[in-house]
N, C-alpha and C positions, 0 to 999 in steps of 0.2 A: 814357760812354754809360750812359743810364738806360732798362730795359727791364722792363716786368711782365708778370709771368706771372698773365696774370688767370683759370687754372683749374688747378688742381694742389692735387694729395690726397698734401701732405706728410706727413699724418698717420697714412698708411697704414703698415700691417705691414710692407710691402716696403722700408719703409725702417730698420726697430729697429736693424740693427745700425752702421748710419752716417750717423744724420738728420742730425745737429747737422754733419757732414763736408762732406756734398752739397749743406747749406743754405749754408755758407760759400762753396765751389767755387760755386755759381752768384752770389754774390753780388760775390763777388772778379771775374767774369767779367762781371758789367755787368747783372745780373739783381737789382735794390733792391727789388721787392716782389711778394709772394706772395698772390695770392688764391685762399681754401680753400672750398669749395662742400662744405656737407653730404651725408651719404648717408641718416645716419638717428639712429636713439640712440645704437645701437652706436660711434659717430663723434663725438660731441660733445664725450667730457672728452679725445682726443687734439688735437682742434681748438684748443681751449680751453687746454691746457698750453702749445703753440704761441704762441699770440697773448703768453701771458703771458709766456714764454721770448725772445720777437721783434717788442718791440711796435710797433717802428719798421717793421718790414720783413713781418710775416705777419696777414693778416687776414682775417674768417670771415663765409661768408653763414649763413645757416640754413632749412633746405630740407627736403623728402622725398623721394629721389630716385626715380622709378615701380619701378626694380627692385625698392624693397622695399616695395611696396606689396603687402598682402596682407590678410589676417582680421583683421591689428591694424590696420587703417589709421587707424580714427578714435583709436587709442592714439599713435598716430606724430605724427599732426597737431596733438592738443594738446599734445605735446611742442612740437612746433614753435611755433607759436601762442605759448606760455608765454614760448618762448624772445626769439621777434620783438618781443613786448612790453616784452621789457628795453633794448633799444634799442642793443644792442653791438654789430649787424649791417650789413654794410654794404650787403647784397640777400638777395632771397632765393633761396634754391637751394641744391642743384642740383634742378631742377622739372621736368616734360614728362611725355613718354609716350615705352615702349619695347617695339614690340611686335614684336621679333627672338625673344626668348625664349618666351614666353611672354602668351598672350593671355589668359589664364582670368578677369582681373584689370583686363580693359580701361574696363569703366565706372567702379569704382573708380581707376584711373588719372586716367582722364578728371574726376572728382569732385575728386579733389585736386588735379591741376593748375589749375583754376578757380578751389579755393578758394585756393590760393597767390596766385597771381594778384591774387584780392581783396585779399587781407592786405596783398601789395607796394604794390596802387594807395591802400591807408586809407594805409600809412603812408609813402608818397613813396618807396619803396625800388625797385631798379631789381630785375629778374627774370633769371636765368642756365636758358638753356630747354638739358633735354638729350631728342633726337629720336632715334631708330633704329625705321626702319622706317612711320613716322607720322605724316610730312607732313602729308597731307592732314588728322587726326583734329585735330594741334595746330595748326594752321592756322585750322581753321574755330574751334573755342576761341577763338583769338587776335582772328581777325575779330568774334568776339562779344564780346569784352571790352575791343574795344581806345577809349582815350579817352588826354587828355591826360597824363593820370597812369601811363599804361602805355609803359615803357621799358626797357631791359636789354638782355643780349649771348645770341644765340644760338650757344652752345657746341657746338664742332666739327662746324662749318658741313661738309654734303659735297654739297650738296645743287644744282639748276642755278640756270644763269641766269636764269631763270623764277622760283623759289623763291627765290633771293637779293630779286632785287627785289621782291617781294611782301613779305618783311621789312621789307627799308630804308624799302618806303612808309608801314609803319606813321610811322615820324617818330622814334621816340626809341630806332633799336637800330642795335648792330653786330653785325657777325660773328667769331664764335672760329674762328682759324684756326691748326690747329697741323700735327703730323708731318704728317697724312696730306697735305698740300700738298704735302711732298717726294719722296711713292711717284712709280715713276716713271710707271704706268700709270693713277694715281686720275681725273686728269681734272681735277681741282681749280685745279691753276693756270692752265688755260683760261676756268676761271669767272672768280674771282679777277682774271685779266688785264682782263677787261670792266667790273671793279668800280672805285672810287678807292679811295686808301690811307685816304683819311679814313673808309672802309666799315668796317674790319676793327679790330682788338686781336689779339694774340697769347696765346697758352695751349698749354700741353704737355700738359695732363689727364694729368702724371705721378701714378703710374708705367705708365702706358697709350699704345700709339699712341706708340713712341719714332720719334723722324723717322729718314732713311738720313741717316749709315750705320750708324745704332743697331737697323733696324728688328725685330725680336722681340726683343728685350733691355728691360731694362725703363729706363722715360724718367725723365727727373728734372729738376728746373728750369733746370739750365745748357746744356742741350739747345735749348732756346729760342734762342739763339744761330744753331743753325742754320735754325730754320724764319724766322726776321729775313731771313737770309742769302740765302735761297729768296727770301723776297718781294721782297726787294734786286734779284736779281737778272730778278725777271717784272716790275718797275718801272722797271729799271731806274734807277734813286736810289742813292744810298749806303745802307750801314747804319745810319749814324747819322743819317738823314735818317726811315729805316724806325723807330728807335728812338724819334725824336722825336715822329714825327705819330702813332704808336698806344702811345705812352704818353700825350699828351695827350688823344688818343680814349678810353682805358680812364678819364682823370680827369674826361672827360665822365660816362660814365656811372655810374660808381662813386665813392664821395666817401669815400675813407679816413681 
């Protein structure tokens, strides 16, 4: 079984004292490739050790992601910018608007989501959109920039039926579907059940949002296993039928 985890932030702290452990466990366990979605500067040389360390198996977008969007933002972006130019990327992200926390920052969100956006469609690169709270603001965005060249996975989809499809009609995107599909009250796998398999890709966005029966514990890539498991079972299908169709969906949109 070959399954990717097309959102996960190996490179996080939370994992210093047993990366190299948990990268093998999920890889021993049918999990071959890792996709890392930026957060900001702070995040690049653990990304980048990764790739170097995993070159078969871990690979890096480069992104700004809205929570750290703040009074440096135009310093973030040409980081970014610099970085997308070198061509070692394989999308960009992690990208969107999040306005759970903190609104203070909203047009400057909105500013660099756009221009992300732009940079993915010059350079044919597909876009990893992360949402909380801001459907409707990355939405209309979306509707304004959307053409041929605009493609990518919307990262941890929770969002309805209504909203699902309003994605998919752009033409070139799937849905990140991870733990929260397995809560047992999210609502998620009602969506999800109206959707096709070919709609979705799977991501654990570890170490965040571990599926049941991990849930407040922190998630890590061989967790994906169970959220397969979940979809397996609202499809009805086997696992490795679940493994097959969104790993070829993730090498649609992503080109490692």
């Amino acid at each position: 079984m070959h399954l990717i985890d097309t959102h996960t932030h190996l490179y996080s702290q939370k994992f210093n004292d047993d990366r190299e452990e948990r990268i093998q466990v999920a890889i021993d366990g049918g999990v071959k490739k890792f996709f890392m979605p930026n957060i900001d500067s702070t995040s690049v040389k653990g990304m980048k050790d990764l790739i170097q360390k995993y070159p078969n198996n871990c690979f890096a977008m480069m992104g700004l992601h809205p929570c750290s969007v703040g009074t440096n933002v135009e310093e973030e972006l040409e980081l970014v910018e610099r970085e997308l130019n070198k061509g070692k990327y394989i999308a960009v992200g992690e990208i969107g608007m999040d306005l759970y926390w903190d609104k203070s920052f909203q047009k400057e969100q909105e500013m660099a989501f756009r221009k992300q956006i732009q940079w993915a469609k010059r350079l044919k690169l597909p876009i990893d959109i992360h949402c909380r709270d801001a459907f409707e603001e990355i939405l209309a965005i979306m509707d304004d920039e959307n053409d041929e060249n605009m493609r990518g996975v919307f990262h941890c989809f929770t969002g309805t039926l209504e909203q699902a499809r309003h994605i998919l009609n752009y033409g070139g995107f799937k849905l990140g579907i991870g733990g929260v599909v397995t809560f047992k009250n999210s609502g998620l796998d009602q969506v999800v059940k109206e959707l096709s398999l070919n709609d979705i890709v799977l991501e654990t966005d570890a170490p965040y949002l571990a599926p049941t029966p991990f849930r407040g514990k922190r998630n890590e890539s061989a967790y994906l296993l169970h959220v397969a498991d979940k979809i397996s079972d609202i499809f009805e299908v086997p696992v490795a039928k679940v493994a097959e169709v969104t790993t070829k969906n993730a090498l649609e949109i992503f080109q490692p």
